[in-house]
N, CA, C and O atoms as a CHARMM CRD file, in Angstrom:
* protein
*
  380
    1    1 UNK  N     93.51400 167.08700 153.34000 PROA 1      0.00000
    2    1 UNK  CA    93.46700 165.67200 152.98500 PROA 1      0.00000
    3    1 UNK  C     92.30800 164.99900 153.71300 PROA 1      0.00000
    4    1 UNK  O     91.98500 165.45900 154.80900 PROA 1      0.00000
    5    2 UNK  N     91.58800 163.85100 153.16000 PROA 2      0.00000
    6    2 UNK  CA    90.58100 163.27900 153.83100 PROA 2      0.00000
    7    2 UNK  C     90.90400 161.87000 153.57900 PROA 2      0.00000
    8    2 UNK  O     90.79500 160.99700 152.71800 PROA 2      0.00000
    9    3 UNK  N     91.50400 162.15600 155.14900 PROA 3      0.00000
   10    3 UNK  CA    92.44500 160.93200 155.43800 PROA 3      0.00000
   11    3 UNK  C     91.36600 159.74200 156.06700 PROA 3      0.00000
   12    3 UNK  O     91.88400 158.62500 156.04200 PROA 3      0.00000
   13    4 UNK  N     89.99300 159.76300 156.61400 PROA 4      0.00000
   14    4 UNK  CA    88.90700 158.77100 156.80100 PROA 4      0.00000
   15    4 UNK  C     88.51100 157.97200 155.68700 PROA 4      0.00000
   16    4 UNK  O     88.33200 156.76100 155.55900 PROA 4      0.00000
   17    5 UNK  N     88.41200 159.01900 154.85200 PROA 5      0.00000
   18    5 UNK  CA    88.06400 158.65300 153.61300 PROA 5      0.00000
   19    5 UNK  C     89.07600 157.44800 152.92700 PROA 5      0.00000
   20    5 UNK  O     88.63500 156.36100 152.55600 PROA 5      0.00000
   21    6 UNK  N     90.69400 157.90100 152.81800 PROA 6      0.00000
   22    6 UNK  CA    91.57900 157.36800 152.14700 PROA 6      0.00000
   23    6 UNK  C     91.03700 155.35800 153.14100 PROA 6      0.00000
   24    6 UNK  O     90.67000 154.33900 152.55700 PROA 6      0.00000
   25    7 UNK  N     91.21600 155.55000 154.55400 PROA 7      0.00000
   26    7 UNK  CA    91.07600 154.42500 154.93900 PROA 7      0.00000
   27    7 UNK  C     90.20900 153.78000 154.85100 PROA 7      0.00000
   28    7 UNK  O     90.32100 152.64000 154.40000 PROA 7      0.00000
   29    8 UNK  N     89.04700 154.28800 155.25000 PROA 8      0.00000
   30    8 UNK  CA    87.79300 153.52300 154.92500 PROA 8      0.00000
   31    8 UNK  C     87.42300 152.80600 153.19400 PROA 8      0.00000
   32    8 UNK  O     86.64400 151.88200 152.95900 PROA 8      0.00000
   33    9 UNK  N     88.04500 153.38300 152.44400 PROA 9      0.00000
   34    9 UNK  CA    88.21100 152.92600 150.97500 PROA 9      0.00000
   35    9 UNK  C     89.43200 151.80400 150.95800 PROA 9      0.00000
   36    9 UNK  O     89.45200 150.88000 150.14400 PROA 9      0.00000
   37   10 UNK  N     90.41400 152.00700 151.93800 PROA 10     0.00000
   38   10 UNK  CA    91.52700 150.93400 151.92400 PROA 10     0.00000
   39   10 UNK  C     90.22100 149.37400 153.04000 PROA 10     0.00000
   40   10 UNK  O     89.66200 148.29400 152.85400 PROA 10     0.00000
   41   11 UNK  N     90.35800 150.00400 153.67700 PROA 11     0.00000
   42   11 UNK  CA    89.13100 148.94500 154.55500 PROA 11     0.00000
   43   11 UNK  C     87.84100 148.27100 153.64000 PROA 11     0.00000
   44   11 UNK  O     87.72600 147.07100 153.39400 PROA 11     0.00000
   45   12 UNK  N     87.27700 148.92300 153.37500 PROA 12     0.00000
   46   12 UNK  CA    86.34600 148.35100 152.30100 PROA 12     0.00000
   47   12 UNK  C     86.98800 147.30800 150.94200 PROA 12     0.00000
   48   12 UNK  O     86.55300 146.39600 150.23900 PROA 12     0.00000
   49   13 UNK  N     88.25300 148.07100 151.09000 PROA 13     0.00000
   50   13 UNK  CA    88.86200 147.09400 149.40300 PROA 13     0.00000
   51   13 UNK  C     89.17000 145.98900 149.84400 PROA 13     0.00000
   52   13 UNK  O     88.96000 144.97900 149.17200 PROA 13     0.00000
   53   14 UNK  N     89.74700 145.93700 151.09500 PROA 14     0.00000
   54   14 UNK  CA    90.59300 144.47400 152.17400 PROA 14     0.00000
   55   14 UNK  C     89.43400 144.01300 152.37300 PROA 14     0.00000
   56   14 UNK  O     89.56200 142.87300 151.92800 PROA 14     0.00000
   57   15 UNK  N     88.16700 144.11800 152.80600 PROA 15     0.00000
   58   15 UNK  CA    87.15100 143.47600 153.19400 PROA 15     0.00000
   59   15 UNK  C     86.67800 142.73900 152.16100 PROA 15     0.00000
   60   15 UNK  O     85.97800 141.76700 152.44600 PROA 15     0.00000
   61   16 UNK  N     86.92300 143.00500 150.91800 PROA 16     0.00000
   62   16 UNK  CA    85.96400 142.45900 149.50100 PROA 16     0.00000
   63   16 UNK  C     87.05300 141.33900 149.44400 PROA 16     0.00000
   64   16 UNK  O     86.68700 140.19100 149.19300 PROA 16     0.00000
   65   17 UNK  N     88.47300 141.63500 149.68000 PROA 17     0.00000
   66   17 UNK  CA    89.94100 140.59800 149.63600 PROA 17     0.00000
   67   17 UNK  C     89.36000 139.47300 150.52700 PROA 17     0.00000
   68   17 UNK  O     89.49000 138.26200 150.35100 PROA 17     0.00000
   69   18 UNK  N     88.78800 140.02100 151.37900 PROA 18     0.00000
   70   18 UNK  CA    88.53900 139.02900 152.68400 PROA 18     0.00000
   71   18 UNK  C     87.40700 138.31100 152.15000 PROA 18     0.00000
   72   18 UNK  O     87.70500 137.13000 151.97300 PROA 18     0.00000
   73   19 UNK  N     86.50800 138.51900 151.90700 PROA 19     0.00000
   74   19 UNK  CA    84.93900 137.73300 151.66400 PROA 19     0.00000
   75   19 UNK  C     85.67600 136.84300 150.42800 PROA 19     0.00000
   76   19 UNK  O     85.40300 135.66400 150.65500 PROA 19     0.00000
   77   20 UNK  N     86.30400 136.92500 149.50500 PROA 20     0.00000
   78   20 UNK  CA    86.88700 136.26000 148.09500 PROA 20     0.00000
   79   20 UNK  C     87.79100 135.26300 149.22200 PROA 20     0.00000
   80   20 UNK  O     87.68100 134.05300 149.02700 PROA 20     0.00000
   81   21 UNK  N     88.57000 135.65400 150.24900 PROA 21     0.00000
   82   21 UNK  CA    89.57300 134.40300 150.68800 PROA 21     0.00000
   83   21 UNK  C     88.82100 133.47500 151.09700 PROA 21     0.00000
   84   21 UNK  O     89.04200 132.36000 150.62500 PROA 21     0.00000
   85   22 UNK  N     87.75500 133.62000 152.05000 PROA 22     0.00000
   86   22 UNK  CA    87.12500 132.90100 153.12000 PROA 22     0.00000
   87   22 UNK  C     85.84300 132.44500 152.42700 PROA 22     0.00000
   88   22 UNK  O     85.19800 131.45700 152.77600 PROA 22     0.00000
   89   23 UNK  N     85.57800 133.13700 151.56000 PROA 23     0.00000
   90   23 UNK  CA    83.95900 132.73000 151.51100 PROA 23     0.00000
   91   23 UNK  C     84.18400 132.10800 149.43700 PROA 23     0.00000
   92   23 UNK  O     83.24100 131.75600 148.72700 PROA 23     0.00000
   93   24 UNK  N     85.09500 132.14700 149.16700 PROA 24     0.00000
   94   24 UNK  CA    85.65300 132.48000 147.43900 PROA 24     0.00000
   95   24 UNK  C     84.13700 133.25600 146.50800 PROA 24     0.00000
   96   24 UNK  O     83.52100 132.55500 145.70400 PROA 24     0.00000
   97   25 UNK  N     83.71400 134.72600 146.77400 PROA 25     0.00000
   98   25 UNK  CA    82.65200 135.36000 146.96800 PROA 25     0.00000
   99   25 UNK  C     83.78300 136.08600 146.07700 PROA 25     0.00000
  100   25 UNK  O     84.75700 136.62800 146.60000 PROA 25     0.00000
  101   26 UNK  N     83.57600 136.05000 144.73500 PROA 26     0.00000
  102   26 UNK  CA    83.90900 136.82200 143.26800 PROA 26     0.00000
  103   26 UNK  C     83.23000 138.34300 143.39700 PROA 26     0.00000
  104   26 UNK  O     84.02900 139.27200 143.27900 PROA 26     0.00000
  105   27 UNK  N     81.81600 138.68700 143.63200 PROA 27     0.00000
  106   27 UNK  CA    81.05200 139.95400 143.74800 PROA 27     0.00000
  107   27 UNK  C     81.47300 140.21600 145.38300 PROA 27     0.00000
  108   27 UNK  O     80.49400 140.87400 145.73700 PROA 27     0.00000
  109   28 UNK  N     82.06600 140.13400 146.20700 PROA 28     0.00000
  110   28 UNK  CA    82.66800 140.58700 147.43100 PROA 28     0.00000
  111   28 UNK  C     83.51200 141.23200 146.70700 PROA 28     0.00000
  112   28 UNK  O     83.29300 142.43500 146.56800 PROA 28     0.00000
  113   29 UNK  N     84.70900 140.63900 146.04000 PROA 29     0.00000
  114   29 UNK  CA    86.11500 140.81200 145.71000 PROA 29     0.00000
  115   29 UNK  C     86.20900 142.16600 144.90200 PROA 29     0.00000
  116   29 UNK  O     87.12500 142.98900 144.87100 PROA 29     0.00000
  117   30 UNK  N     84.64200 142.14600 144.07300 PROA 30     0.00000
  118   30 UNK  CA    84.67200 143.04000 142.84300 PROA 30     0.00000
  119   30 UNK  C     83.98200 144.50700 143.70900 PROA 30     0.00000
  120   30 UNK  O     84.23200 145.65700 143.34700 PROA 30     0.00000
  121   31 UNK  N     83.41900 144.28500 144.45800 PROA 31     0.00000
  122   31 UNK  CA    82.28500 145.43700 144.71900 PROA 31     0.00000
  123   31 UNK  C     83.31900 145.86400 145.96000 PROA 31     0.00000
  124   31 UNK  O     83.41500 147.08900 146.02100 PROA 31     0.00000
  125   32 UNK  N     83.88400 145.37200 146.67000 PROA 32     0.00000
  126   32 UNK  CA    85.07500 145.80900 147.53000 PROA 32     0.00000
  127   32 UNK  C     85.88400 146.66600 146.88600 PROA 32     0.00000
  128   32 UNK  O     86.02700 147.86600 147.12100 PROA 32     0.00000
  129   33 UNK  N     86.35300 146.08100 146.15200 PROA 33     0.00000
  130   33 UNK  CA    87.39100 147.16400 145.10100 PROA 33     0.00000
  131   33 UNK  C     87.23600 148.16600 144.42100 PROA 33     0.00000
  132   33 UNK  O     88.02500 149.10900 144.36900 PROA 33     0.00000
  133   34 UNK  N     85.88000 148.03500 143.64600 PROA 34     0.00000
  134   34 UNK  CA    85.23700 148.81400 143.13100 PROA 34     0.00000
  135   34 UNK  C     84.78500 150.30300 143.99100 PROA 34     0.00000
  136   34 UNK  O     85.14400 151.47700 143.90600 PROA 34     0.00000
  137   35 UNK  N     83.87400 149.59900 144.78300 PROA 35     0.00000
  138   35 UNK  CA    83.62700 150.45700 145.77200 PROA 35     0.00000
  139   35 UNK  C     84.74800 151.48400 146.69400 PROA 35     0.00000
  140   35 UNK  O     84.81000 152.70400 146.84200 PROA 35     0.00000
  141   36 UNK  N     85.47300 150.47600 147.15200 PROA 36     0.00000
  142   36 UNK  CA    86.60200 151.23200 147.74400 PROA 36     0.00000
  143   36 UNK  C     87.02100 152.03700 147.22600 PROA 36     0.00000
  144   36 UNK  O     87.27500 153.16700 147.64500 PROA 36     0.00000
  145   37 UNK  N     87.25200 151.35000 145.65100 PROA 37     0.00000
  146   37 UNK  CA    88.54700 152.57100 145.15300 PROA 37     0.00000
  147   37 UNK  C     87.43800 154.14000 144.79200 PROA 37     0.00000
  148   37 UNK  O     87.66100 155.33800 144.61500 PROA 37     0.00000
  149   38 UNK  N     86.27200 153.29100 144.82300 PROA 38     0.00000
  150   38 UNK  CA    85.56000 155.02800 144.64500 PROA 38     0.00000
  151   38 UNK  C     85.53300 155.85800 145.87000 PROA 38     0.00000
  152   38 UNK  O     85.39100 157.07800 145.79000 PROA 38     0.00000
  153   39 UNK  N     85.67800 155.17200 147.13500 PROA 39     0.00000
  154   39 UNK  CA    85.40300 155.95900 147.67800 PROA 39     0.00000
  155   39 UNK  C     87.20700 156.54100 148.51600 PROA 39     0.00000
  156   39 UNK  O     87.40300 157.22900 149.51800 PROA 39     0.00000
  157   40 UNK  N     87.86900 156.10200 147.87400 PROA 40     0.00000
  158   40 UNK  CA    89.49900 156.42400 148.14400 PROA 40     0.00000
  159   40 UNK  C     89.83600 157.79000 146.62800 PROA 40     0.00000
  160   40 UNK  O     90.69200 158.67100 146.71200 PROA 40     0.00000
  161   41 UNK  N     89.18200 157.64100 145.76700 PROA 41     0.00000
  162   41 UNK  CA    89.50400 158.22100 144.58300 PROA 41     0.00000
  163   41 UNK  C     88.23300 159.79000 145.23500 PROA 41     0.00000
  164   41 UNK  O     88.65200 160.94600 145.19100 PROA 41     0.00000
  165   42 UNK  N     86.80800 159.47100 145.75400 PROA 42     0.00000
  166   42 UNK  CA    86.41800 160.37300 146.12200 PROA 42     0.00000
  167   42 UNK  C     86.89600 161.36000 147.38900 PROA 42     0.00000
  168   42 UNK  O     86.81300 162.58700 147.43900 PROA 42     0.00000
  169   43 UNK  N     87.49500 160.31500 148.53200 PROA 43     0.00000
  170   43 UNK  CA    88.18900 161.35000 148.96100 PROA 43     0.00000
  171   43 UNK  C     89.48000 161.99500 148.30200 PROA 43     0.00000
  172   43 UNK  O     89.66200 163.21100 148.34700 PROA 43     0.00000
  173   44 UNK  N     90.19100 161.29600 147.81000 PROA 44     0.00000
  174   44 UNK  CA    91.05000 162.72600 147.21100 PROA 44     0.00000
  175   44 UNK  C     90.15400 163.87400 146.26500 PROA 44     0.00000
  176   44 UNK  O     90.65800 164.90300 145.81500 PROA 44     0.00000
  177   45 UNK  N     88.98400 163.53800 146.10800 PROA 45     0.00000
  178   45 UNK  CA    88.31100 164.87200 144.93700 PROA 45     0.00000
  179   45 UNK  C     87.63000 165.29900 146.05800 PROA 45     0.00000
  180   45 UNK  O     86.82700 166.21700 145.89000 PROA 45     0.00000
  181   46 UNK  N     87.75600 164.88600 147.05200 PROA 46     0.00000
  182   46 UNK  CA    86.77400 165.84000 148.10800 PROA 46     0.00000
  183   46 UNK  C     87.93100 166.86600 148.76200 PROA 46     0.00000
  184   46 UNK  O     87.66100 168.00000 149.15800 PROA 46     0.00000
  185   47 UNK  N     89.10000 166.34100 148.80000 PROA 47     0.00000
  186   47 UNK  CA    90.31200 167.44100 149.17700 PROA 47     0.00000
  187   47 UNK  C     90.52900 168.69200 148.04000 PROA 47     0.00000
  188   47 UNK  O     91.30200 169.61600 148.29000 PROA 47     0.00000
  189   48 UNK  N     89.89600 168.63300 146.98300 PROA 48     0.00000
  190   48 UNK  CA    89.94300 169.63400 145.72600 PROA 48     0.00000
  191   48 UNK  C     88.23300 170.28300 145.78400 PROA 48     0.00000
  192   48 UNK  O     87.83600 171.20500 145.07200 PROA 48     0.00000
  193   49 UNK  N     87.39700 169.54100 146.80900 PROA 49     0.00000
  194   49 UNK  CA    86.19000 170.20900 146.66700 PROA 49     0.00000
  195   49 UNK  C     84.95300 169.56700 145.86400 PROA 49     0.00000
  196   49 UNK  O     83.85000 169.89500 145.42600 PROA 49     0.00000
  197   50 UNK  N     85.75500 168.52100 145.93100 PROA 50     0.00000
  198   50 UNK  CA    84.30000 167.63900 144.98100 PROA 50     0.00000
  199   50 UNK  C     84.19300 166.89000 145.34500 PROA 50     0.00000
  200   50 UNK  O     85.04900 166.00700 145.40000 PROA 50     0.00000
  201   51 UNK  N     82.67700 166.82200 145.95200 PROA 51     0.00000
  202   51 UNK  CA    82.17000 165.45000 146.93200 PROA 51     0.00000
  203   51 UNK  C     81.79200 164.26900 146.35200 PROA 51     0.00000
  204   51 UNK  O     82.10200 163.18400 146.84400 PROA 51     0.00000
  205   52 UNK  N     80.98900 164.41300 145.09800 PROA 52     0.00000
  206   52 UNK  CA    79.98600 163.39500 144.12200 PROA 52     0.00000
  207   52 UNK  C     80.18600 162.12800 144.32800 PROA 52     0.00000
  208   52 UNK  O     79.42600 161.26300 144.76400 PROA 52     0.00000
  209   53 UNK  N     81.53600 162.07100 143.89400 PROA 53     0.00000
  210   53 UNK  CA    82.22500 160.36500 143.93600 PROA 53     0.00000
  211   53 UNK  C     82.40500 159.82000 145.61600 PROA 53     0.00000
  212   53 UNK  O     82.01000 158.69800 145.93400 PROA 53     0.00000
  213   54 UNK  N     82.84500 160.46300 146.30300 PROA 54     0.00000
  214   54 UNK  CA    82.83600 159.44600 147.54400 PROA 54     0.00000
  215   54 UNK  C     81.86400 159.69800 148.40200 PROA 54     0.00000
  216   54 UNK  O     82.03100 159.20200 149.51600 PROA 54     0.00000
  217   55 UNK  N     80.38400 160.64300 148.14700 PROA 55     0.00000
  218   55 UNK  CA    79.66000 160.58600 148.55300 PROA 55     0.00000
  219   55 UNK  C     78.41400 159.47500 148.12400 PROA 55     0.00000
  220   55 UNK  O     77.64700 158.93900 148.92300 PROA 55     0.00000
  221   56 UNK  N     78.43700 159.27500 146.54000 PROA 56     0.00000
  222   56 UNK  CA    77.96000 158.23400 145.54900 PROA 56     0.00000
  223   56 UNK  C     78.48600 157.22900 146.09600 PROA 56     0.00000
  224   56 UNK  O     77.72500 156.57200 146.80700 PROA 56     0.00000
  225   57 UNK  N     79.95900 156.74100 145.97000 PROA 57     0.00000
  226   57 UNK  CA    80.05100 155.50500 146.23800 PROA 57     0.00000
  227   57 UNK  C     79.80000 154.66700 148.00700 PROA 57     0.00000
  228   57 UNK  O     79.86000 153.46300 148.25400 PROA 57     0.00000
  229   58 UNK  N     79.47100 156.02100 149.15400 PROA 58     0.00000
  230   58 UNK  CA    79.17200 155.81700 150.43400 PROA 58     0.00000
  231   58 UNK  C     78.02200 155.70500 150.47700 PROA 58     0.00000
  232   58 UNK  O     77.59000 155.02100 151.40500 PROA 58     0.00000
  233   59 UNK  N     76.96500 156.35500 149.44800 PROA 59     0.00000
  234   59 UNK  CA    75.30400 155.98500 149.46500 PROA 59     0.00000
  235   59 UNK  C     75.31000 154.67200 149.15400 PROA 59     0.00000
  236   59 UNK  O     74.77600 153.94700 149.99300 PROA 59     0.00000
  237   60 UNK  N     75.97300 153.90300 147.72900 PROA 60     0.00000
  238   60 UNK  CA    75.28200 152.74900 147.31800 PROA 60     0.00000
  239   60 UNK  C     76.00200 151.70600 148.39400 PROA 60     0.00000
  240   60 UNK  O     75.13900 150.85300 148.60100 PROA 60     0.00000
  241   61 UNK  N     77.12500 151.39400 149.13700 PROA 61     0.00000
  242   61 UNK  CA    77.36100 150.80400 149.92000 PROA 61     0.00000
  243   61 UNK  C     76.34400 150.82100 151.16200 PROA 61     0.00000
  244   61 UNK  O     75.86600 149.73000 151.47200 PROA 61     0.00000
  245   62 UNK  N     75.99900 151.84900 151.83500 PROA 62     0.00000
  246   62 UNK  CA    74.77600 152.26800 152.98000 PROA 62     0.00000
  247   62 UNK  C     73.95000 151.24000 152.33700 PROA 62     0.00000
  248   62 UNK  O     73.76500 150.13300 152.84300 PROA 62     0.00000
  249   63 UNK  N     73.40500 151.65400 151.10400 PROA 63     0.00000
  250   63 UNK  CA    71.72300 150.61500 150.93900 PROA 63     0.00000
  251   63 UNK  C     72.29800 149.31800 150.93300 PROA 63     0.00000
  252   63 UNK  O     71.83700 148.47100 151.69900 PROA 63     0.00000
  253   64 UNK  N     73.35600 149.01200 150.08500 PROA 64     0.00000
  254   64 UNK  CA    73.52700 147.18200 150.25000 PROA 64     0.00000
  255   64 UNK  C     73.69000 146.95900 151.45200 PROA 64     0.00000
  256   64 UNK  O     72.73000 146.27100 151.79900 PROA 64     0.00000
  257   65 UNK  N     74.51000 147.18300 152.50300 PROA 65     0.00000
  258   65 UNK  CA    74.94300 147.07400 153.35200 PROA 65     0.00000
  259   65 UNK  C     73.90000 147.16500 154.45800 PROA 65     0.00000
  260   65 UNK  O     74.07000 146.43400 155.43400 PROA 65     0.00000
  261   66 UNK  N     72.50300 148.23000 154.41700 PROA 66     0.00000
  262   66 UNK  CA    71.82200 147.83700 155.21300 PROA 66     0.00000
  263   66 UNK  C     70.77500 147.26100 155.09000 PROA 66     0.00000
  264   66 UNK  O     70.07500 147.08500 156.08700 PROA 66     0.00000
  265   67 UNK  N     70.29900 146.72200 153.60000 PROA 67     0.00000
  266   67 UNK  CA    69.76400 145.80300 153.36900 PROA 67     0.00000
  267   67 UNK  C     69.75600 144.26800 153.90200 PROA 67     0.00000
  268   67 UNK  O     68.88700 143.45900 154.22600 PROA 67     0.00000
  269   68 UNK  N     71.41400 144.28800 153.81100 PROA 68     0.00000
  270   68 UNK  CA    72.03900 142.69500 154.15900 PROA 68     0.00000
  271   68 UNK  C     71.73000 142.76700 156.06600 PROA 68     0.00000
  272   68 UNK  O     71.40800 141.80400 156.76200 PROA 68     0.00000
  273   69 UNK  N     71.93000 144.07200 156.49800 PROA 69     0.00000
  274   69 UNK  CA    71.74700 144.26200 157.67800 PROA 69     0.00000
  275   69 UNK  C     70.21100 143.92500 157.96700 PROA 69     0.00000
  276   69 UNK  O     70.00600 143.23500 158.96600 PROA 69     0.00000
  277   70 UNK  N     69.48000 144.19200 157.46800 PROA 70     0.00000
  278   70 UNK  CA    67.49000 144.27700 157.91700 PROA 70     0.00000
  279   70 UNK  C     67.62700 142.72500 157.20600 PROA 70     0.00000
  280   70 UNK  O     66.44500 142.38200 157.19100 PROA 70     0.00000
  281   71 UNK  N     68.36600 141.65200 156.64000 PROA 71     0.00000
  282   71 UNK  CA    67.85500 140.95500 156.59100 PROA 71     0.00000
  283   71 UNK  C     68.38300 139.52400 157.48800 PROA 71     0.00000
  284   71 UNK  O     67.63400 138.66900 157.96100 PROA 71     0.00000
  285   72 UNK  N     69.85300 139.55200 157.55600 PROA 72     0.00000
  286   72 UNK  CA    70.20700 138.74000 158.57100 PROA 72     0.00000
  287   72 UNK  C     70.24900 138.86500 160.27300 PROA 72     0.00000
  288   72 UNK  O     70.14400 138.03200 161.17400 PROA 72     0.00000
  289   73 UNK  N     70.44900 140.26600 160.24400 PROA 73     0.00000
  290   73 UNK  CA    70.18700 140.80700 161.40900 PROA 73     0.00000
  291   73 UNK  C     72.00200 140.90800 162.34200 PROA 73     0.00000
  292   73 UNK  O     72.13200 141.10000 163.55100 PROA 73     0.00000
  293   74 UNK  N     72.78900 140.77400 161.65800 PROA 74     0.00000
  294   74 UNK  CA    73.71300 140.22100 162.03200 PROA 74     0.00000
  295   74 UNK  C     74.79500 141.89100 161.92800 PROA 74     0.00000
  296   74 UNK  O     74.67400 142.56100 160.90200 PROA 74     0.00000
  297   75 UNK  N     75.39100 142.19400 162.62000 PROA 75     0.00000
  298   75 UNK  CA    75.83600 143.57800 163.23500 PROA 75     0.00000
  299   75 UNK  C     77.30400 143.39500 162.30500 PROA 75     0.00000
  300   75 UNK  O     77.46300 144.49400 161.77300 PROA 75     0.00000
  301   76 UNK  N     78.12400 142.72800 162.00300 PROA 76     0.00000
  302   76 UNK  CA    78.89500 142.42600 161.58100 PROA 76     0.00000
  303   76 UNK  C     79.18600 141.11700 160.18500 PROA 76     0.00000
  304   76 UNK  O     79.07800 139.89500 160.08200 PROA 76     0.00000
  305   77 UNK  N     79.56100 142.16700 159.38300 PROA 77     0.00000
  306   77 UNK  CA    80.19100 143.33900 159.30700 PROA 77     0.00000
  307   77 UNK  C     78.96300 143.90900 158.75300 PROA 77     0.00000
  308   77 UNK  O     79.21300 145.11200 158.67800 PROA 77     0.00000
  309   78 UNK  N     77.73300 143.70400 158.30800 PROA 78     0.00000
  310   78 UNK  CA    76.80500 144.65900 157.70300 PROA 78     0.00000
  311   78 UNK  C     76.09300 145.91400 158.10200 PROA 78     0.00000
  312   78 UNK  O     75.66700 146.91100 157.52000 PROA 78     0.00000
  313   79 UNK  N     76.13700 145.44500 159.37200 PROA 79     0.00000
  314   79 UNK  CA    75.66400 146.70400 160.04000 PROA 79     0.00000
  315   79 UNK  C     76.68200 147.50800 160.49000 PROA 79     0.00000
  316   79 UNK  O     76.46900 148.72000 160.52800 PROA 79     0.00000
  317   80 UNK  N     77.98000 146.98100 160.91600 PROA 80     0.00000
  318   80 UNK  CA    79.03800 147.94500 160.76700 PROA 80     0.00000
  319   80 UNK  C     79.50300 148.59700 159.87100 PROA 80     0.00000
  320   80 UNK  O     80.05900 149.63200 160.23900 PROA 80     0.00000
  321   81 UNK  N     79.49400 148.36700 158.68200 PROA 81     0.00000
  322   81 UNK  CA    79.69200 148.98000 157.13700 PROA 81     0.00000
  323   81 UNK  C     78.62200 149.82600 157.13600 PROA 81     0.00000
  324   81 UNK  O     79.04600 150.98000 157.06400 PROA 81     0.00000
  325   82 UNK  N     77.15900 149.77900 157.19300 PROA 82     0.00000
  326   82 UNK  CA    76.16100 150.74100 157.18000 PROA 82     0.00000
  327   82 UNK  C     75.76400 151.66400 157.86100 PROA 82     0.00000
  328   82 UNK  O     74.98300 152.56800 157.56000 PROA 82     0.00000
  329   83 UNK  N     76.59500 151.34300 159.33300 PROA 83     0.00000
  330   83 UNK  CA    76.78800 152.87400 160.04100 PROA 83     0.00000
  331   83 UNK  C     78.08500 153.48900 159.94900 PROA 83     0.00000
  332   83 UNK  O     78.10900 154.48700 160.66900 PROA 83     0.00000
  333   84 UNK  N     79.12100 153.30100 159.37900 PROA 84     0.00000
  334   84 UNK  CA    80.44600 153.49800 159.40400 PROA 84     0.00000
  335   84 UNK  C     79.95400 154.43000 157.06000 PROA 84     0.00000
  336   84 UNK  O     80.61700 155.22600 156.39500 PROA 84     0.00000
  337   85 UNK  N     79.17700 154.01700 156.86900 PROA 85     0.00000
  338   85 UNK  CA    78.81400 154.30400 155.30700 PROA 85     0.00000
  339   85 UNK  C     77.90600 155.49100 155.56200 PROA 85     0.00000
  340   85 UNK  O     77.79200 156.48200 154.84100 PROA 85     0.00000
  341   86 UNK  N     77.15900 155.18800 156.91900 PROA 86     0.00000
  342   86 UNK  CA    76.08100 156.73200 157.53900 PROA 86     0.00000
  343   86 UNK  C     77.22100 157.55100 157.69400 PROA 86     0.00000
  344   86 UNK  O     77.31800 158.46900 156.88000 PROA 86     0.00000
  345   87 UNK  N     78.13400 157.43100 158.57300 PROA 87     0.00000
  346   87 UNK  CA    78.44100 158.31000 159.22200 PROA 87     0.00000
  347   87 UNK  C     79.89000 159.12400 157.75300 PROA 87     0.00000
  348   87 UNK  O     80.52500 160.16900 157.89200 PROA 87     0.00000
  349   88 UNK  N     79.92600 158.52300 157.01000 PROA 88     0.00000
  350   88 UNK  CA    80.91400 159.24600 155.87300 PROA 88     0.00000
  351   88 UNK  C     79.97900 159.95800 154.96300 PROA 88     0.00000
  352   88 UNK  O     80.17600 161.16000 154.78400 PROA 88     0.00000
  353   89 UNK  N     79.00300 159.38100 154.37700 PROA 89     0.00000
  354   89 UNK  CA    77.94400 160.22100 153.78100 PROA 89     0.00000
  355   89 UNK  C     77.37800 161.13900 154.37700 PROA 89     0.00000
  356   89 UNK  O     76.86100 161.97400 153.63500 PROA 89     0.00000
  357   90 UNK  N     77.23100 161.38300 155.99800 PROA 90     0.00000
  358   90 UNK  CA    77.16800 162.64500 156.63400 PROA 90     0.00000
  359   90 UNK  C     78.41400 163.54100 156.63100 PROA 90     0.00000
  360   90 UNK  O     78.18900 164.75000 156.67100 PROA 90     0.00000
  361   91 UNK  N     79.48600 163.20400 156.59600 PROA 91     0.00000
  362   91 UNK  CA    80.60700 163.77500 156.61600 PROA 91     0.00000
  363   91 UNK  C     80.59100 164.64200 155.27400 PROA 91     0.00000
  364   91 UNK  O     80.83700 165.84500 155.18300 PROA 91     0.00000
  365   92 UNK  N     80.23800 163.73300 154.23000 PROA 92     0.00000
  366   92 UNK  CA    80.94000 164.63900 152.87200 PROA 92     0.00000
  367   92 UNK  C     79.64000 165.34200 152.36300 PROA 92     0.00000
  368   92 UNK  O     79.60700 166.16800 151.45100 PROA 92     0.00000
  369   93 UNK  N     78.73400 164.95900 152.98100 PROA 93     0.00000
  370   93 UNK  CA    77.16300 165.46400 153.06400 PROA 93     0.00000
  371   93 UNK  C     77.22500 167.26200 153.80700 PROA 93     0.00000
  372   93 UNK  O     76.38500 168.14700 153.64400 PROA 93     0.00000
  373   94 UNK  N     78.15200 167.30700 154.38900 PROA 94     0.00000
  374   94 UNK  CA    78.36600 168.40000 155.61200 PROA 94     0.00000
  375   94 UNK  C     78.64500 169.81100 154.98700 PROA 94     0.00000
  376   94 UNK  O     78.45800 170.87100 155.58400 PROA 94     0.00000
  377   95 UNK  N     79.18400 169.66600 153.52900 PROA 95     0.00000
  378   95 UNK  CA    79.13400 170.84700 153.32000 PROA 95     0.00000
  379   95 UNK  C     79.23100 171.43500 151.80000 PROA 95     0.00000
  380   95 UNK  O     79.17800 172.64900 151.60300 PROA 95     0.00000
């Protein structure tokens, strides 16, 4: 089981919940969920051996995420999502 995976896709989906409560940020809400659930749906296909999907959906989060990072400069949450998005795309990258 790739149980990092399962959370970090539950974390990412609550975070998009979060930017829609606080900020009412519709493309938070959508790309949270979206995203998440790919990368919750990729770890279970990475427990059967197939990386594609939660390695795909951990790349395109990395570039937004450190985009928003190189441009506000601000460690949270963008730069925490973009090293926490490094360090899973190395993971499912691993083998």
């Amino acid at each position: 089981m790739e149980y990092f995976g399962y959370v970090y896709g539950t974390l990412v989906a609550v975070g998009g919940l979060i930017g829609y409560v606080k900020a009412g940020s519709q493309i938070s809400l959508l790309s949270g969920l979206v995203l998440g659930t790919g990368i919750s749906v990729g770890a279970y296909k990475a427990s059967y051996g197939s990386i594609g999907l939660g390695l795909a959906s951990n790349l395109i989060l990395l570039a937004v995420m450190a985009n928003r990072y190189r441009k506000t400069g601000k460690f949270m949450p963008a730069g925490l999502i973009a090293l926490t998005s490094t360090s899973m795309a190395i993971y499912y990258g691993r083998g």
